[in-house]
The first five atom37 places (N, CA, C, CB, O) and aatype in JSON, in Angstrom:
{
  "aatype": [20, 20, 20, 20, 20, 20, 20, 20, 20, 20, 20, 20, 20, 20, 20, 20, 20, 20, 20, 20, 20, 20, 20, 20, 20, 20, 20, 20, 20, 20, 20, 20, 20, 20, 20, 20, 20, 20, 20, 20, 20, 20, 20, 20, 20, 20, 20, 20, 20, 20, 20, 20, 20, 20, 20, 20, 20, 20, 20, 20, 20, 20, 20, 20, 20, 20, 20, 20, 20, 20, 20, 20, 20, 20, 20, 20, 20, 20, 20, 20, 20, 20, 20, 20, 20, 20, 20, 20, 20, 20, 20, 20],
  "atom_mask": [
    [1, 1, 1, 1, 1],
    [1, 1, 1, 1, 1],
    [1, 1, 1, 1, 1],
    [1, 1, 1, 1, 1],
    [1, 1, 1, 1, 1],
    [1, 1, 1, 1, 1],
    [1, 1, 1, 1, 1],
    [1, 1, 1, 1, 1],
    [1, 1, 1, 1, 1],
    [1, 1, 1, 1, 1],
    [1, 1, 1, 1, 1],
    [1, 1, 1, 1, 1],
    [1, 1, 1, 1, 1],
    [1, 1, 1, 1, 1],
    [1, 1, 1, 1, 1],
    [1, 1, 1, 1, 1],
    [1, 1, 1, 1, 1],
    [1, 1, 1, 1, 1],
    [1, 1, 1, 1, 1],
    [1, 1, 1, 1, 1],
    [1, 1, 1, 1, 1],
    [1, 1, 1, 1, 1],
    [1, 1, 1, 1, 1],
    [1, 1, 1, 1, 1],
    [1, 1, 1, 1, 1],
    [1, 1, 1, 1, 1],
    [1, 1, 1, 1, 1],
    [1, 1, 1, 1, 1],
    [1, 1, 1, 1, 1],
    [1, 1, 1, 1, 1],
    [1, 1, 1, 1, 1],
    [1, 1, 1, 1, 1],
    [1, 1, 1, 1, 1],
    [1, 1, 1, 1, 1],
    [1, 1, 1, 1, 1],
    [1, 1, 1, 1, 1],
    [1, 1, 1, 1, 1],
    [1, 1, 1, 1, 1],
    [1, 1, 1, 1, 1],
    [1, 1, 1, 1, 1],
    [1, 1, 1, 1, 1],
    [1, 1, 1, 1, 1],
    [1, 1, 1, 1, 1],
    [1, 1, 1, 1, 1],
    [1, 1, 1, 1, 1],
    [1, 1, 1, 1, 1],
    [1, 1, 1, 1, 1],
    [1, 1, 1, 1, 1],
    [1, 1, 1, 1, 1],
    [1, 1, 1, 1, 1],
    [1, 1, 1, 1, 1],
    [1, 1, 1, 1, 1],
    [1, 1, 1, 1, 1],
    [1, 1, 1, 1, 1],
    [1, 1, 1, 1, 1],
    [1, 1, 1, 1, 1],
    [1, 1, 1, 1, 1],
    [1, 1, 1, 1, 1],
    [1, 1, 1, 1, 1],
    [1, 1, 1, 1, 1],
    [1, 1, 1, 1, 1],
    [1, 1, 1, 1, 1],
    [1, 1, 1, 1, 1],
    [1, 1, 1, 1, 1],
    [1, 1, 1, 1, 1],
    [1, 1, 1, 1, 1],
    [1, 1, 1, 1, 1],
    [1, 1, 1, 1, 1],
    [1, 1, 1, 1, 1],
    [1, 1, 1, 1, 1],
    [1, 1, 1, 1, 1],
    [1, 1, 1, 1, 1],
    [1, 1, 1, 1, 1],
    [1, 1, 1, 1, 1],
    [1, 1, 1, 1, 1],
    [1, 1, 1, 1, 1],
    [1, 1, 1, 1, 1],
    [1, 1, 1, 1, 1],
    [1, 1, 1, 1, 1],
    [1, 1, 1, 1, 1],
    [1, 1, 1, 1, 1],
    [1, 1, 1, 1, 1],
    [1, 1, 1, 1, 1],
    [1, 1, 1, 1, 1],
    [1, 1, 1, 1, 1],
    [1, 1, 1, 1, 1],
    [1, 1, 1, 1, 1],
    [1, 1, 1, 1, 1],
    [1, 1, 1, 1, 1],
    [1, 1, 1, 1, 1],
    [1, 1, 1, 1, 1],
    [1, 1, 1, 1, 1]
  ],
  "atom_positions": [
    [[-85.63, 120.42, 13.26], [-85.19, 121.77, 13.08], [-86.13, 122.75, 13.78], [-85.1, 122.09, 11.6], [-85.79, 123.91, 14.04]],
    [[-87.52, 122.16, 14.13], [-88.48, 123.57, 14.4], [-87.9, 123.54, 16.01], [-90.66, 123.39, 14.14], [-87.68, 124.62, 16.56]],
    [[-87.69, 122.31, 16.7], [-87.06, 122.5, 18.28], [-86.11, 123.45, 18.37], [-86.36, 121.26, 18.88], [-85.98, 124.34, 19.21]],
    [[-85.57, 123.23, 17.59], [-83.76, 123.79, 17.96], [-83.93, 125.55, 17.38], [-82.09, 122.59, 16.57], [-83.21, 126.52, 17.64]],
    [[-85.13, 125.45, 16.54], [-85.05, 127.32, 16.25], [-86.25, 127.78, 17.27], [-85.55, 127.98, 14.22], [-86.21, 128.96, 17.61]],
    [[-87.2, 127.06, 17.74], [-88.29, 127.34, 18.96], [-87.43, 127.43, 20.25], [-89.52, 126.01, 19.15], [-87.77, 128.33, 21.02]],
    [[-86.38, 126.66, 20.62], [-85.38, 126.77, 21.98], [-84.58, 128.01, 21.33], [-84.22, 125.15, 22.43], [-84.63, 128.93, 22.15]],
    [[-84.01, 128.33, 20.44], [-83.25, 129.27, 20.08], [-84.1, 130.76, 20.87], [-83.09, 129.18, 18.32], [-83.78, 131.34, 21.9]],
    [[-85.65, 131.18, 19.63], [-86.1, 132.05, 20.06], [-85.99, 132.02, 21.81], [-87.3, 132.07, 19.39], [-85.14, 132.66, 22.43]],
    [[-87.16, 131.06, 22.5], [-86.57, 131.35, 24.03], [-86.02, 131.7, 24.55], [-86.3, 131.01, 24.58], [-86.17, 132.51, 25.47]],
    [[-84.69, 130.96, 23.92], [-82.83, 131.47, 24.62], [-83.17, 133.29, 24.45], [-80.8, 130.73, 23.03], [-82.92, 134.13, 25.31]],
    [[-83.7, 133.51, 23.29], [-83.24, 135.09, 22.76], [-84.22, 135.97, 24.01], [-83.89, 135.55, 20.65], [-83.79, 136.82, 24.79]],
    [[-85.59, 135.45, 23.91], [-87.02, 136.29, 24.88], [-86.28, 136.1, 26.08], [-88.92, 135.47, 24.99], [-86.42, 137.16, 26.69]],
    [[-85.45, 135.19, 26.88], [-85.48, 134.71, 28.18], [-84.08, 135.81, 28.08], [-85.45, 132.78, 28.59], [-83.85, 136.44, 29.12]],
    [[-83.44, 135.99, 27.25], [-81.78, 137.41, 27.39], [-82.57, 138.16, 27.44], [-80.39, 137.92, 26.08], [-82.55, 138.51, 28.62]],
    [[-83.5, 138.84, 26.83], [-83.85, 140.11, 26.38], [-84.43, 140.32, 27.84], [-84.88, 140.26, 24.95], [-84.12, 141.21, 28.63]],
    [[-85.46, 139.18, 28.03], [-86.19, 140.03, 29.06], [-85.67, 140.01, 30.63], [-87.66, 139.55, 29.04], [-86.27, 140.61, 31.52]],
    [[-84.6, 139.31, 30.8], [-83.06, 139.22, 31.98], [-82.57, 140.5, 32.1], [-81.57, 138.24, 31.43], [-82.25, 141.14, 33.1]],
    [[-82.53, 140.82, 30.72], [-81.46, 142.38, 30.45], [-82.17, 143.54, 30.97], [-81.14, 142.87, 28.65], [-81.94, 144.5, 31.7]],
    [[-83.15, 143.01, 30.28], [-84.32, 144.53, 30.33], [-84.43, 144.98, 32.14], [-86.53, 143.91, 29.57], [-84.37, 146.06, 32.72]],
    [[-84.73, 142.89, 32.88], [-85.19, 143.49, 34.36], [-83.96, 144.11, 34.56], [-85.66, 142.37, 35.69], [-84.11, 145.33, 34.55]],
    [[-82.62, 143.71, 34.77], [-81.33, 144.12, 35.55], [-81.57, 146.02, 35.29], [-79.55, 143.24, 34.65], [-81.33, 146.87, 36.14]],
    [[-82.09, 146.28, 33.93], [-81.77, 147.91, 33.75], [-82.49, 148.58, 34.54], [-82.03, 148.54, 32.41], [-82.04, 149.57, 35.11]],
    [[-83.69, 148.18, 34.71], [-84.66, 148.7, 35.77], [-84.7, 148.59, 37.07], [-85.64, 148.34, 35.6], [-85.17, 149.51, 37.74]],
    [[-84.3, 147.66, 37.55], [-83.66, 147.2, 38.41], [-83.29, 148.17, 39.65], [-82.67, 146.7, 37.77], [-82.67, 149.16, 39.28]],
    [[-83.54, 148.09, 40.96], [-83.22, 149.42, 41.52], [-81.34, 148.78, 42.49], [-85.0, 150.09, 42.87], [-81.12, 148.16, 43.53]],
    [[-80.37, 149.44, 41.31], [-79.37, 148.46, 41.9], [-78.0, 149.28, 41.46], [-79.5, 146.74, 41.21], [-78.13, 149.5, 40.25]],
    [[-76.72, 149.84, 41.94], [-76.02, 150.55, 41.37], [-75.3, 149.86, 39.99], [-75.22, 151.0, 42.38], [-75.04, 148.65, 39.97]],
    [[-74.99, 150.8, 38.77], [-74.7, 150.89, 37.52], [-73.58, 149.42, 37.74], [-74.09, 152.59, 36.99], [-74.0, 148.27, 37.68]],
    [[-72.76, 149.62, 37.88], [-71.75, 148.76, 38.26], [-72.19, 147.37, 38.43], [-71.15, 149.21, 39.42], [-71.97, 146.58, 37.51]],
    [[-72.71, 147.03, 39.34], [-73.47, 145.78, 39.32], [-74.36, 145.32, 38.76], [-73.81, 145.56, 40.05], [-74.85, 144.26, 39.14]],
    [[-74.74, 145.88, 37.88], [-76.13, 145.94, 36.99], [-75.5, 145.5, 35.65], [-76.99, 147.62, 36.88], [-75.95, 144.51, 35.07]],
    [[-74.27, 146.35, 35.03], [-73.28, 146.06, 33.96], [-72.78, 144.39, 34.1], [-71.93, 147.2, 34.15], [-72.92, 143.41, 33.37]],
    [[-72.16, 144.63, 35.42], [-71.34, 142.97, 35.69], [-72.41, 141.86, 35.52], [-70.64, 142.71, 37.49], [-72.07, 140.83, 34.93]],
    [[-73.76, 142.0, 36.03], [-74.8, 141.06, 36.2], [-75.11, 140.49, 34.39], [-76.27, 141.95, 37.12], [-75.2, 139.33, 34.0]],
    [[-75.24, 141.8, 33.53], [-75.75, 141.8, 32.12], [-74.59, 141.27, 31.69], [-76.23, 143.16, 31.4], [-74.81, 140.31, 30.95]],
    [[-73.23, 141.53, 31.87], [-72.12, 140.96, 31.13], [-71.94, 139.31, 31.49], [-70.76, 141.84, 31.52], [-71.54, 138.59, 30.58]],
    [[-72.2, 138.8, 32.66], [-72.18, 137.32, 33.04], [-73.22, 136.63, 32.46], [-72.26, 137.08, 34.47], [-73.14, 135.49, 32.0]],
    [[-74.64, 137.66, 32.5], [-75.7, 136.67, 31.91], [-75.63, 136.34, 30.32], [-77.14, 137.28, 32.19], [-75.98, 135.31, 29.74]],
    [[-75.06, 137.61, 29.76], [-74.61, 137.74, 28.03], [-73.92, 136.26, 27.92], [-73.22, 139.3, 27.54], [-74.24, 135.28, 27.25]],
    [[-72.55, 136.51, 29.11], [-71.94, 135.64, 28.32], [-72.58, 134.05, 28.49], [-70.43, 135.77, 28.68], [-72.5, 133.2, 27.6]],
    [[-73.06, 133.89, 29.47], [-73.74, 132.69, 30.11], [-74.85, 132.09, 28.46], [-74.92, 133.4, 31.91], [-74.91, 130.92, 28.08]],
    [[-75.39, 132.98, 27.94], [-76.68, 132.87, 26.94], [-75.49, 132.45, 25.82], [-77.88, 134.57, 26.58], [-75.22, 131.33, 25.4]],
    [[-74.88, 133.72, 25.49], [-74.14, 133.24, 24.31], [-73.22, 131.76, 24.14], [-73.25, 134.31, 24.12], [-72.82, 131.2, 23.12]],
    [[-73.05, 131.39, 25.61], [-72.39, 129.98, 25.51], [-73.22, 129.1, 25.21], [-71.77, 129.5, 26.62], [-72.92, 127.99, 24.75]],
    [[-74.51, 129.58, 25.48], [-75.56, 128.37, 25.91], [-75.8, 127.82, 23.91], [-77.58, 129.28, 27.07], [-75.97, 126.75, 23.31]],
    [[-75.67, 129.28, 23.54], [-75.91, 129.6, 22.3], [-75.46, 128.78, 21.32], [-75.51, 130.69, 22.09], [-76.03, 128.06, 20.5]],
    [[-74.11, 129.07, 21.59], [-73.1, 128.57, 20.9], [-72.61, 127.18, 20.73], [-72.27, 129.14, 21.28], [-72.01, 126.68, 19.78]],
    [[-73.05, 126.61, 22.0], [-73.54, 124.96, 22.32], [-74.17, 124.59, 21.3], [-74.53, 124.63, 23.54], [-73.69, 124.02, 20.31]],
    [[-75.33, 124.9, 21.49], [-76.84, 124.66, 20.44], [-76.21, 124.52, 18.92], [-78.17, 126.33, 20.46], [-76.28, 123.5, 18.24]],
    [[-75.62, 125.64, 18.55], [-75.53, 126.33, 17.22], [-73.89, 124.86, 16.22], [-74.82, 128.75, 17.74], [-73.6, 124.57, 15.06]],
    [[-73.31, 124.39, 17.79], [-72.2, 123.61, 17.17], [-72.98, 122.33, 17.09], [-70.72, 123.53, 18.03], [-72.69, 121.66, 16.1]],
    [[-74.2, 121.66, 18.15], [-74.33, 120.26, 17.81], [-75.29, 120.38, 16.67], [-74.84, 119.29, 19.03], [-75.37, 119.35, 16.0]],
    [[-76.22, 121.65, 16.17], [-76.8, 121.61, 15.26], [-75.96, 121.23, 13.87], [-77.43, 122.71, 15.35], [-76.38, 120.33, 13.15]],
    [[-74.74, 121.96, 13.55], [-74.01, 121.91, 12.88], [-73.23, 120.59, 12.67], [-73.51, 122.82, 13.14], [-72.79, 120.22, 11.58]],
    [[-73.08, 119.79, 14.03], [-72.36, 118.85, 13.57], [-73.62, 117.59, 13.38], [-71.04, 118.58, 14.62], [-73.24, 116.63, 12.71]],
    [[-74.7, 117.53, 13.77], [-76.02, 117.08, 13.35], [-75.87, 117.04, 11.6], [-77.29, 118.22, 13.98], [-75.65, 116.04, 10.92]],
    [[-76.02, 118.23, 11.19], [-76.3, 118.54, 10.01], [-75.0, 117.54, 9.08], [-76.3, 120.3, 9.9], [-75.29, 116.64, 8.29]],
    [[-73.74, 117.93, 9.4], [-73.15, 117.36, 9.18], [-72.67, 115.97, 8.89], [-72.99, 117.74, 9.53], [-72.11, 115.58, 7.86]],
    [[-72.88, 115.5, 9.65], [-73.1, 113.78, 10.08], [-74.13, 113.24, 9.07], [-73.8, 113.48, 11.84], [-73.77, 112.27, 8.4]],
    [[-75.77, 113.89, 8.81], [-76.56, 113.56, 8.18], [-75.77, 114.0, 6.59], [-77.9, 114.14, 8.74], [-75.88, 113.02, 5.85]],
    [[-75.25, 114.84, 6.07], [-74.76, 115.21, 5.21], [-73.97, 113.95, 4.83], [-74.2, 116.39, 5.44], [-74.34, 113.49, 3.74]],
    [[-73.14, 113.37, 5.33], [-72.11, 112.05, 5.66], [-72.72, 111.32, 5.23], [-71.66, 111.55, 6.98], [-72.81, 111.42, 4.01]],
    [[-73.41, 110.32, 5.81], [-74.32, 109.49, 5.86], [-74.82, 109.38, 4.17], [-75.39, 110.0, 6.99], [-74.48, 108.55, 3.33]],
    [[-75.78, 110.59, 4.07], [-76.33, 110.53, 2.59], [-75.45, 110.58, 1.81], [-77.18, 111.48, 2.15], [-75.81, 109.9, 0.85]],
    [[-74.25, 111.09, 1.6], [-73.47, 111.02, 1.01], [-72.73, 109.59, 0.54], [-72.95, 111.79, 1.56], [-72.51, 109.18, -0.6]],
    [[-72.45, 109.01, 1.85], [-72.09, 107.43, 1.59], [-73.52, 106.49, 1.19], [-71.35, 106.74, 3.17], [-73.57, 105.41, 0.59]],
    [[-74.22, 107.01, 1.54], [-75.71, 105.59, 0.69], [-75.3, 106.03, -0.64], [-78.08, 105.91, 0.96], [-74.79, 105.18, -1.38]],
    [[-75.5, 107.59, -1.17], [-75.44, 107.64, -2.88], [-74.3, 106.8, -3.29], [-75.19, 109.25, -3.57], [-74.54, 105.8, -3.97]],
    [[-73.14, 107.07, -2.98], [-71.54, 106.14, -2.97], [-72.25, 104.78, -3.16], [-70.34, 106.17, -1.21], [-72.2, 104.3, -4.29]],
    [[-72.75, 104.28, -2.46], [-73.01, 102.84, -2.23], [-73.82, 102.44, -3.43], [-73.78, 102.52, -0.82], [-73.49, 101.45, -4.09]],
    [[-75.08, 103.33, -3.79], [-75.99, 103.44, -4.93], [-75.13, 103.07, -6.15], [-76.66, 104.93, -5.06], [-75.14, 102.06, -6.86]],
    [[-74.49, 104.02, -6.18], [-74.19, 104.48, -7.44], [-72.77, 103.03, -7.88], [-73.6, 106.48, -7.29], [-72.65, 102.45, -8.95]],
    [[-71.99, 102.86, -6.68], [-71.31, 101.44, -6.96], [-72.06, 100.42, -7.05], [-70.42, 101.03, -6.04], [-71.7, 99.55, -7.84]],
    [[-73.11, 100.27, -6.42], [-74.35, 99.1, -7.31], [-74.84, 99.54, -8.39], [-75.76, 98.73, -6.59], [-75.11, 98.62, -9.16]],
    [[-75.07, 100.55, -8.78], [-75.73, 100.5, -10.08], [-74.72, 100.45, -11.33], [-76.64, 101.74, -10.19], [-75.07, 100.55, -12.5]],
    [[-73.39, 100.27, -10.84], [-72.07, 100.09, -11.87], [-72.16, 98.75, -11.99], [-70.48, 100.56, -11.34], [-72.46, 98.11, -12.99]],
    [[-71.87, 98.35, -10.84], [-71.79, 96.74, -10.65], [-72.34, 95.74, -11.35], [-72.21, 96.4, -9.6], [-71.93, 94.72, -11.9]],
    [[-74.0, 96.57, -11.11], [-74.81, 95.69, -11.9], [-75.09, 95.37, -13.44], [-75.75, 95.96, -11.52], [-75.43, 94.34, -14.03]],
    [[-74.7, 97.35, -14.08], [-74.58, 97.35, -15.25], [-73.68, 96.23, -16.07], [-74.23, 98.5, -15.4], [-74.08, 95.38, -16.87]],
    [[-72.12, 96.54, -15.53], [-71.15, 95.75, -15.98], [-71.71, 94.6, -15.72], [-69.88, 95.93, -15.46], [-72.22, 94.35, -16.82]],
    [[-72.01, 93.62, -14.95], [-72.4, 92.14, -14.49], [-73.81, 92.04, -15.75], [-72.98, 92.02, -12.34], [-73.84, 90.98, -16.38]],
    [[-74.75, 92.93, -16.06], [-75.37, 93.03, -17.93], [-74.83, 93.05, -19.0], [-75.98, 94.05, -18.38], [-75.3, 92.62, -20.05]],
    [[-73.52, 93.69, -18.81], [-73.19, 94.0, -20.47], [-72.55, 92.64, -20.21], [-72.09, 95.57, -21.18], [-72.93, 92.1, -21.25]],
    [[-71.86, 91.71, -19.59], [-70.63, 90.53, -19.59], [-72.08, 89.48, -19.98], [-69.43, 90.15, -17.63], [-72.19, 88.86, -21.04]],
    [[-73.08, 89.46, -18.87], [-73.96, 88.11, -18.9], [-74.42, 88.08, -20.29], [-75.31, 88.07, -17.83], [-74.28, 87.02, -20.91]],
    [[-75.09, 89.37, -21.03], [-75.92, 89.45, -22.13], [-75.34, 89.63, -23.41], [-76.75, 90.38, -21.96], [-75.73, 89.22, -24.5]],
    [[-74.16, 90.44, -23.04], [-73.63, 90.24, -24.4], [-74.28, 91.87, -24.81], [-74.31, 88.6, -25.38], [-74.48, 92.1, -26.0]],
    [[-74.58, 92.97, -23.76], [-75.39, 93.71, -24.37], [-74.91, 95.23, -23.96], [-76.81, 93.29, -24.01], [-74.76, 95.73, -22.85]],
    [[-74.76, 95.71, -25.1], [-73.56, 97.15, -25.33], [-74.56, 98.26, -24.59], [-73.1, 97.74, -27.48], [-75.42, 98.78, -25.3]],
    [[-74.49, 98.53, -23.58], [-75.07, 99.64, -22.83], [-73.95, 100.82, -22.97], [-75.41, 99.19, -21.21], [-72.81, 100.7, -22.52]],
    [[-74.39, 101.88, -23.58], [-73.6, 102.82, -23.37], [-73.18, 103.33, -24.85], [-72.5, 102.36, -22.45], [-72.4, 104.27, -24.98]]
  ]
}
């Protein structure tokens, strides 16, 4: 998680300070707008990349743990019942 929010900030310093040169920039308004609107959208895709495999990362791991507890928790049935039949012994 600290990569993916350390590349995030970057992504953000490396727009900001793109934007900032184009304004200063000695270049007419017009082309200066079009340049900031391609690079916007260029970042925000880049962004938005990042922001979906994080999510489906998260996800997947969410999955995963989800099916071990499943798995847990049907062994620890399993085993109970396979005690109360062998022993003769009223759990519950």
């Amino acid at each position: 998680m600290k990569t993916g929010k350390g590349l995030l900030g970057v992504l953000i310093g490396a727009t900001a300070g793109a934007l900032l040169g184009m304004l200063f920039a000695p270049q007419k308004g017009a082309d200066a707008r079009r340049k900031i609107e391609q690079m916007s959208k260029e970042y925000s895709d880049t962004i938005k990349v990042k922001y979906d495999k994080t999510l489906d990362d998260i996800t997947e791991k969410f999955r995963m743990t989800k099916d071990k507890v499943s798995d847990l928790a049907r062994h620890v049935k399993t085993r109970e019942e396979k005690l109360k039949k062998g022993n003769g012994v009223n759990i519950g």
